[in-house]
C-alpha positions in Angstrom: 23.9 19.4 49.8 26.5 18.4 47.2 28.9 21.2 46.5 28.4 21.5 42.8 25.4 19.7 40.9 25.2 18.6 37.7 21.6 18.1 35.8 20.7 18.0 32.6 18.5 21.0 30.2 15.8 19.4 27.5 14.8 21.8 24.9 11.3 20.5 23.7 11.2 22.9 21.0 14.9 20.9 19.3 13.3 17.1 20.1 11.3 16.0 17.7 11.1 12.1 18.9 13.8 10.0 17.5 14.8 8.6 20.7 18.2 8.3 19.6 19.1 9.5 23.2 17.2 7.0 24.4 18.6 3.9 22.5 22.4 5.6 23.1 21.6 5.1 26.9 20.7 1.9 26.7 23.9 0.8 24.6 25.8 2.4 26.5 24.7 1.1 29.7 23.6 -2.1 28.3 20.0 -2.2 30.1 18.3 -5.5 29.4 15.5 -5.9 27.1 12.5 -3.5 28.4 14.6 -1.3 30.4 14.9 2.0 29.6 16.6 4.5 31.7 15.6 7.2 29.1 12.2 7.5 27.8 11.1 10.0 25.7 7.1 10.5 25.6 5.0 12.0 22.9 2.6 15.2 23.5 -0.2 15.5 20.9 -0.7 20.3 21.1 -4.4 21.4 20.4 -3.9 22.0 17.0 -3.9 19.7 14.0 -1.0 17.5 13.2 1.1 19.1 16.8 2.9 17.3 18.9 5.9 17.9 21.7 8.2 15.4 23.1 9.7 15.0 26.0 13.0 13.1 27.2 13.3 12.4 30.5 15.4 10.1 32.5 16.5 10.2 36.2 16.7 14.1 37.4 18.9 13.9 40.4 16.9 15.6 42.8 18.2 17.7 45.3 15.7 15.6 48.2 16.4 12.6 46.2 13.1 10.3 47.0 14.5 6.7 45.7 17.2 6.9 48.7 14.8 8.1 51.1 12.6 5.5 51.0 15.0 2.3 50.0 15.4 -0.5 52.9 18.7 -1.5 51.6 20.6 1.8 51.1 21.1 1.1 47.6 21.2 4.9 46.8 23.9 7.6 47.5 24.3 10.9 46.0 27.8 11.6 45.2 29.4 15.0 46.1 28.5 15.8 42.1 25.3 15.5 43.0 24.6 12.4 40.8 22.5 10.2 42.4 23.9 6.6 41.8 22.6 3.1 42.8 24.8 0.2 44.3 22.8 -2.4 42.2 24.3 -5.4 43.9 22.3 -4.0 46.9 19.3 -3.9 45.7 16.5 -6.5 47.4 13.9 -5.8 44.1 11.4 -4.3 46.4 10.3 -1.5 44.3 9.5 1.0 46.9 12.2 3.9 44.4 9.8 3.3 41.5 6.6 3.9 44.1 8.6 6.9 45.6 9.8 8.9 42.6 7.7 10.8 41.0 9.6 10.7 37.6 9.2 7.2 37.1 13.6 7.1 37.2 14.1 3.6 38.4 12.9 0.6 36.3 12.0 -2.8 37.6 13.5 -5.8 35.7 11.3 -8.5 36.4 13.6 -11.3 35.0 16.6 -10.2 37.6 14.3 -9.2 40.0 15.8 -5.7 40.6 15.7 -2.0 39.8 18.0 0.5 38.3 18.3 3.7 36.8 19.9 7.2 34.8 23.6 7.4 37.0 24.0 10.4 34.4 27.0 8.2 32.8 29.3 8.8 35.8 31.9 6.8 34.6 32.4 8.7 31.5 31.4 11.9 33.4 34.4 10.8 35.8 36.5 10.6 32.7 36.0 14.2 31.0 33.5 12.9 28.6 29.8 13.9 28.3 26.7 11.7 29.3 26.0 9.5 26.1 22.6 10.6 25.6 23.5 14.3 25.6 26.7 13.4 23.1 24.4 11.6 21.0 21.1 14.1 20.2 21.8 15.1 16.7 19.7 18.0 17.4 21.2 18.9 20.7 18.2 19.0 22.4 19.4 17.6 25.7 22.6 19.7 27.4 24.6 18.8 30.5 26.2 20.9 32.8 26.4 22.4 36.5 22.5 22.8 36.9 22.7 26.4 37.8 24.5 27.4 34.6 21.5 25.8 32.9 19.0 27.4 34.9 21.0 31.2 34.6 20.3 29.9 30.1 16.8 29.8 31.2 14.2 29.3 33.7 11.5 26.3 34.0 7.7 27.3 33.3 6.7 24.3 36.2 3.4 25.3 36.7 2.5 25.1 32.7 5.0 21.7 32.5 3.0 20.1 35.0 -0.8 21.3 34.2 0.0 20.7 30.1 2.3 17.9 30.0 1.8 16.5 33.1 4.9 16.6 34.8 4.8 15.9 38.7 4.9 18.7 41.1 8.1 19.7 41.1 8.4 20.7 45.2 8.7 17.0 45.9 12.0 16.0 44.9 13.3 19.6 43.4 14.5 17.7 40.4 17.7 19.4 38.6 16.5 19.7 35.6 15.7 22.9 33.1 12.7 22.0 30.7 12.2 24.8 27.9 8.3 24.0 26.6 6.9 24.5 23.3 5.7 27.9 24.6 8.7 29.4 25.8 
């Protein structure tokens, strides 16, 4: 277990979609075209005219099922907890993406290999935020050591996963706070 770990909190109630978060991640990390290490889905409510979103990249997971399951020990998880990925290493066989049940990695089928959300180490290494979370204008998405988030509030899984559809979170014990529309 990593002595401190860091995750990330997503207010629902703040997002309203703009995926700015989403297109700062991939200039930052300059993905190729189709890769998207942050994705944020769209939840139409009950009533009229509702929706939620939902951003969501890779969560970190305390049992961390990408390095579990990969062949070529691409995946480490530093003593930050981050979970980072030795691309050079990677063989392209996909098992992550089959193994996570967040959908984190993504398969680039021009290169022939996977990667994923390393949480911006790099500028995290450097004092600086993660770009997504620097770049929500609505501050929907904090950062921070993951039980600080958790003591701001607690995750309503069993309603996040039968609403919205978010796996079971027992498999991987993602480290991740998620306040819903309804909290």
């Amino acid at each position: 277990m990593a002595k401190k770990q860091y995750g990330f909190l997503i207010n629902t109630k703040d997002c309203y979609g703009c995926r700015t978060c989403s297109m700062a991640c991939k200039s930052e990390n300059v993905t190729p075209p189709g890769v998207l290490w942050r994705r944020v889905r769209e939840f139409n409510e009950d009533q009229p005219n509702a929706q939620a979103f939902i951003t969501m990249s890779c969560n970190h997971c305390d049992d961390p099922q990408c390095l579990k399951v990969c062949p070529a020990d691409t995946y480490t998880k530093r003593e930050d907890g981050i979970v980072v990925q030795d691309h050079d290493k990677c063989i392209g066989c996909q098992m992550c993406i089959m193994a996570c049940p967040y959908n984190a990695p993504v398969y680039d089928p021009v290169e022939g290999k996977t990667s994923k959300c390393n949480m911006c180490a790099d500028r995290l290494d450097e004092g600086l935020k993660p770009r997504c979370v620097e770049s929500c204008p609505t501050g929907a998405i904090e950062f921070g050591e993951i039980e600080d988030l958790r003591k701001k509030h607690t995750t309503n899984w069993a309603l996040l996963e039968k609403r919205y559809g978010v796996p079971d979170h027992t498999i991987s014990n993602p480290n991740i706070v998620i306040i819903g529309m309804e909290d």
